[in-house]
N, C-alpha and C positions, 0 to 999 in steps of 0.2 A: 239717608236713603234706606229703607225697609230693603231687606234679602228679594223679599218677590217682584219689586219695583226693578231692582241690579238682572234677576235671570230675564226680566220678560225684554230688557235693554239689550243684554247679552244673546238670548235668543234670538230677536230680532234681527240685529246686526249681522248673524250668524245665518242665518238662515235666508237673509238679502243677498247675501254675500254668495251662499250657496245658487240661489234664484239666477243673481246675474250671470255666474260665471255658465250655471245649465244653459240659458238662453244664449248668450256669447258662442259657445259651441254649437249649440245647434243653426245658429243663421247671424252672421255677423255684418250683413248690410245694414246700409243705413236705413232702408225702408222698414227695418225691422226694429231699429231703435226704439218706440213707442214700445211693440212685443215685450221685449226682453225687459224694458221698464217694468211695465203691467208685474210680470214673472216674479220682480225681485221686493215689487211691492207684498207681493199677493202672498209670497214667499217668507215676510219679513213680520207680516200678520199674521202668519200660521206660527213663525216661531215666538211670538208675543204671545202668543193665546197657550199654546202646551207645555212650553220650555218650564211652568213654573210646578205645574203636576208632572212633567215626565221628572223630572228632580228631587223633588218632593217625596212621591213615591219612590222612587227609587232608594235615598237614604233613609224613608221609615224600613222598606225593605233590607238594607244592610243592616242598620240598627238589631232589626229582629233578628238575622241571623247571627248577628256576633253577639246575642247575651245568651244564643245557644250551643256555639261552637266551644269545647274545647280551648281552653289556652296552647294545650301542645302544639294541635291543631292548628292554631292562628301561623303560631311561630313555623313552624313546619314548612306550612304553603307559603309563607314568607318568604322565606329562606329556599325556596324549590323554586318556586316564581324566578328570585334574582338569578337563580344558578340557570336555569334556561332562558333567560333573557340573555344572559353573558355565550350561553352555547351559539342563541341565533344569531346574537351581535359578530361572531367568530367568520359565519357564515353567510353573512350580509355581503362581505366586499365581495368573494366570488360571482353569488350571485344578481348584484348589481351590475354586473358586466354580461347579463344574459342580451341578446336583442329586444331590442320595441318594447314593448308592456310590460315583457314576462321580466324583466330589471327590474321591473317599478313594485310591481305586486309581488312578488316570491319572497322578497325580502318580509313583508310586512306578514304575510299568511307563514313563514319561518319562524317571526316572535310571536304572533300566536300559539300556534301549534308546540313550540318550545317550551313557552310559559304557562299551560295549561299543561302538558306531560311533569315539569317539574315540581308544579301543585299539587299533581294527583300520589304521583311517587312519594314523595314525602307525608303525605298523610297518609297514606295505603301500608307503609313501610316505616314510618318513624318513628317504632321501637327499635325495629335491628339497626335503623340509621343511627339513634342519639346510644345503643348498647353498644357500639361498634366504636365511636368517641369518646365512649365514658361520661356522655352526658347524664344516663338514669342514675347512676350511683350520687351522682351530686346533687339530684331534684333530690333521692331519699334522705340525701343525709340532712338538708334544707327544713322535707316534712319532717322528719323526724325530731330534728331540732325545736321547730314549727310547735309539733305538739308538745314535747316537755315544755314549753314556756306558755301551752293554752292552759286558762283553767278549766275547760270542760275538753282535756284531754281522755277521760275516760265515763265520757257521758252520750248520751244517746237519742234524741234527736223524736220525738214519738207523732206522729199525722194524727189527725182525728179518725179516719178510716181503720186504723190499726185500733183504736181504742173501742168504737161500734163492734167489729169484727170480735172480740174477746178475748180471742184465742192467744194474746201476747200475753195475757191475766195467769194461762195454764203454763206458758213457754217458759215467762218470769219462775216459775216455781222450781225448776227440771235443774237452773243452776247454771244454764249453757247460755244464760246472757251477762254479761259484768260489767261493770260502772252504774253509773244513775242513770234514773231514765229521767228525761227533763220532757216535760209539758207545758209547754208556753199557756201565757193567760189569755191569750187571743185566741189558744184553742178550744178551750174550757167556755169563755164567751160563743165558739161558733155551735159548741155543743149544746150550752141554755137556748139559743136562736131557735135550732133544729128540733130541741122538742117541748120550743115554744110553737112550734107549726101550726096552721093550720088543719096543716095535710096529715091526713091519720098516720099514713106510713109514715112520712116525713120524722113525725110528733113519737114515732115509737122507736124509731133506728135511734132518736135522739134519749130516749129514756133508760135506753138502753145502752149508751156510750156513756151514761152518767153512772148507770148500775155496777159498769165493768169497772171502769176508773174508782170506786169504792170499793169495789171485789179488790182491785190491782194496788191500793194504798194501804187494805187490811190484810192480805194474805202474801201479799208476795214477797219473798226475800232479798229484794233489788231493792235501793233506795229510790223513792221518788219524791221529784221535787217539783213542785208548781212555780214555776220561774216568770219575773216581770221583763226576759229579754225578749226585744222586741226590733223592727225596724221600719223607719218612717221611708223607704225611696216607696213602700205601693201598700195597698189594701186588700191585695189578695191574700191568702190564707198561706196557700200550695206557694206562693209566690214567696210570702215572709221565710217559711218555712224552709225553701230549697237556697235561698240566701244565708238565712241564720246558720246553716248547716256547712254551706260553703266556707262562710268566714271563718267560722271558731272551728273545721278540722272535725265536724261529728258526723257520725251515720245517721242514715235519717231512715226511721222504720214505717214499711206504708205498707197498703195493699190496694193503693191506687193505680192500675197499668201507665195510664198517663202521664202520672207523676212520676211513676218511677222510671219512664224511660226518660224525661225532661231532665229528673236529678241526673242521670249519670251520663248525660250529654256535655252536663257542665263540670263534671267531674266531682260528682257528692257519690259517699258508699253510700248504699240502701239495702236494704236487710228488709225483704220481704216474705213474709207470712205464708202467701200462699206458695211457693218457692220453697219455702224451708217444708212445707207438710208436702208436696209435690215430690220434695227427694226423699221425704222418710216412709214416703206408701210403703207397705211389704209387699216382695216381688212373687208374684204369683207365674207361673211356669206352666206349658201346653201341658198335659197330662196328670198335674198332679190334683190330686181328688181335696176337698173342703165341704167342711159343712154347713149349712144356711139355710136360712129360711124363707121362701116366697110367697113375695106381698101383694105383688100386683102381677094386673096382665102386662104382655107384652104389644107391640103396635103389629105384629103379624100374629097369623091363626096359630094357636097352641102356646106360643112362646109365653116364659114366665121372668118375673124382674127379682133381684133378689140384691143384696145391698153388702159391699164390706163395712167393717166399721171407721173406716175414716171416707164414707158416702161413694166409694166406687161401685159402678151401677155393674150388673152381672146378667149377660141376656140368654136365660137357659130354652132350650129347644125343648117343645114338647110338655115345659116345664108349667102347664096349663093347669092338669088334671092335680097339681100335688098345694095347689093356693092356698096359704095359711099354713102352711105346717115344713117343721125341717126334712132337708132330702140332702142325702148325698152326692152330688153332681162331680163332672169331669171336665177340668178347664181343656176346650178343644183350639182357642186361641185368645189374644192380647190386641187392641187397638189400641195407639197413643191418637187422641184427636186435640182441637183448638180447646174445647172444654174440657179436657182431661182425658184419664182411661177407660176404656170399656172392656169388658172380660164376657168372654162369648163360650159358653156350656153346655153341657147334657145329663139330662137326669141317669146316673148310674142304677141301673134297674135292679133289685138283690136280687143275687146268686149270679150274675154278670161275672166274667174273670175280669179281675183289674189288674193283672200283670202278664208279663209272656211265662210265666212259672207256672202261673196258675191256669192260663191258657193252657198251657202242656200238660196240667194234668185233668183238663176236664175230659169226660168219656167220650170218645169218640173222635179223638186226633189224633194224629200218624204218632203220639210216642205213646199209646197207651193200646192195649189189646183189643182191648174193648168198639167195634166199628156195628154201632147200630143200623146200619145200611146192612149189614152181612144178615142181620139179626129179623130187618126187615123183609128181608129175600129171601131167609126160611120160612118164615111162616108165610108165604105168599105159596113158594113152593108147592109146603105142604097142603 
């Protein structure tokens, strides 16, 4: 007997079951026999016909979400479930003794209510919960163990997006990355695909992942290895790779958003590019003066755009008239946005004071004798 043949028997049965007993309450004479018939047939058809998609769907749906859940995770809500199931179990006889209905349902909406607060608490909380047992000290000592006996304990894991991108070619050099960097041959294949394209663009992001990986195997002072590990459960790329990564204990380096939030749902490091250049911006400060040069217009009247060198855009006021050429501007403030920072300016005009020192000694304020209004009032005078 096929699986779907068992639900749609199961369904059936289930769902007549249900039918009769609906019709049974609602009119339980004989004249109505025929009715409640009809009801448990018509009942028993409905559950023939969905029981095998509400099922079905349903366990592709779990499926997907436990190949992205966390293990802690798993274990956690496990473990929090049975603890409020035991709470409402506690609380069940009392409230079985309530009158009429409210006996029958309080009970039932108590293990719900228990075993959803115990799920949630234990994932929301299941560090200080397993720090509190001493459970984290013994996952570490487990990885740690874990990775002295990986062979690619001290290797690193590389996306194809990281290899297009370059910038890991210039990172490799700087010394702040160590062990090998391992390039699987499925990735190297996706890269011949990519600028096998068609698509110009396509065909050039790809010529360029090939250009950087020869930059990255001649220049860089990191081992690299073009590896035949591979694994046959799928044929996605992002998919091998966050697997392969998981197994042997590596960090997997991307600057894929996607990917990198998938990897570390399932508990893989990622060591991302845009990330590492995001913390090492240099911090620029309301007030303090820099020099640069403006390239373009701005999207309002007068404003001018002006660029730092790791491509932070700079929106100077006014900074219209000065296009092409360096000017001294005044950071007057800082935006962090979804695409990164903005730094918002004014063109500092020469002879302008740029401190409250120099302010106090231009001609004509309260610390200096000097009051050209006085000076203007004599010769008016006269």
């Amino acid at each position: 007997m096929g699986i779907r043949l068992f639900l749609r028997l199961l369904g059936m049965v289930l769902f007549a079951v249900l039918g009769w007993q609906l019709g049974y309450t609602l009119d339980s004479t004989q004249e109505q026999f025929k009715v409640i018939f009809l009801l448990a047939l018509a009942c028993g058809v409905l559950g023939a016909t969905i029981t095998p998609y509400l099922v079905t769907t349903g366990i592709r749906y779990t499926r997907k979400r436990l190949r992205v859940v966390p293990t802690a995770d798993l274990i956690g809500g496990g473990v929090g479930m049975i603890v409020g199931l035991i709470i409402a179990a506690l609380l069940t006889i009392p409230l079985a003794q309530l009158p009429g209905i409210l006996g029958a349902i309080f009970p039932i909406l108590t293990a719900i209510i228990f075993g959803y607060l115990g799920v949630q608490v234990m994932v929301i909380r299941k560090r200080e919960i397993f720090e509190f047992f001493g459970l984290n000290r013994q996952a570490n000592a487990v990885a740690a163990e874990a990775r002295g006996n990986n062979a690619y304990a001290r290797s690193i894991l590389v996306d194809t997006s990281a290899i297009i991108d370059g910038r890991i070619a210039d990172v490799s050099q700087t010394g702040f990355i160590e062990g090998t960097l391992i390039i699987p041959r499925f990735v190297l294949n996706e890269l011949q695909h990519i600028a096998d394209s068609s698509d110009a663009q396509r065909r050039n992001r790809g010529r360029r992942g090939l250009e950087m990986l020869n930059k990255l195997r001649k220049d860089s002072i990191v081992p690299i290895e073009i590896s035949d590990i591979d694994t046959t459960d799928t044929t996605e790329v992002d998919a091998k790779l966050i697997k392969i990564a998981k197994q042997n204990l590596m960090p997997l380096i991307t600057n894929d958003y996607n990917m990198n939030r998938v990897a570390e749902l399932q508990g893989v490091k990622v060591l991302n590019v845009n990330e590492l250049a995001q913390a090492v911006r240099p911090v620029v400060l309301s007030g303090e003066e820099i020099n640069v040069r403006i390239t373009q217009e701005g999207k309002e009247l007068g404003q001018g755009l002006a660029y730092l060198d790791d491509g932070t855009m700079i929106v100077i006021e006014n900074g219209r008239r000065y296009m092409n050429q360096e000017a001294t501007i005044t950071v007057t403030r800082t935006l962090q946005t979804v695409a990164g920072r903005m730094i918002f300016a004014t063109v500092r005009v020469p002879g302008a004071p740029n401190s409250d020192r120099d302010y106090h000694d231009q001609p004509g304020n309260g610390n200096s004798p000097y009051r050209p209004d006085r000076e203007n009032g004599q010769r008016n005078q006269a």
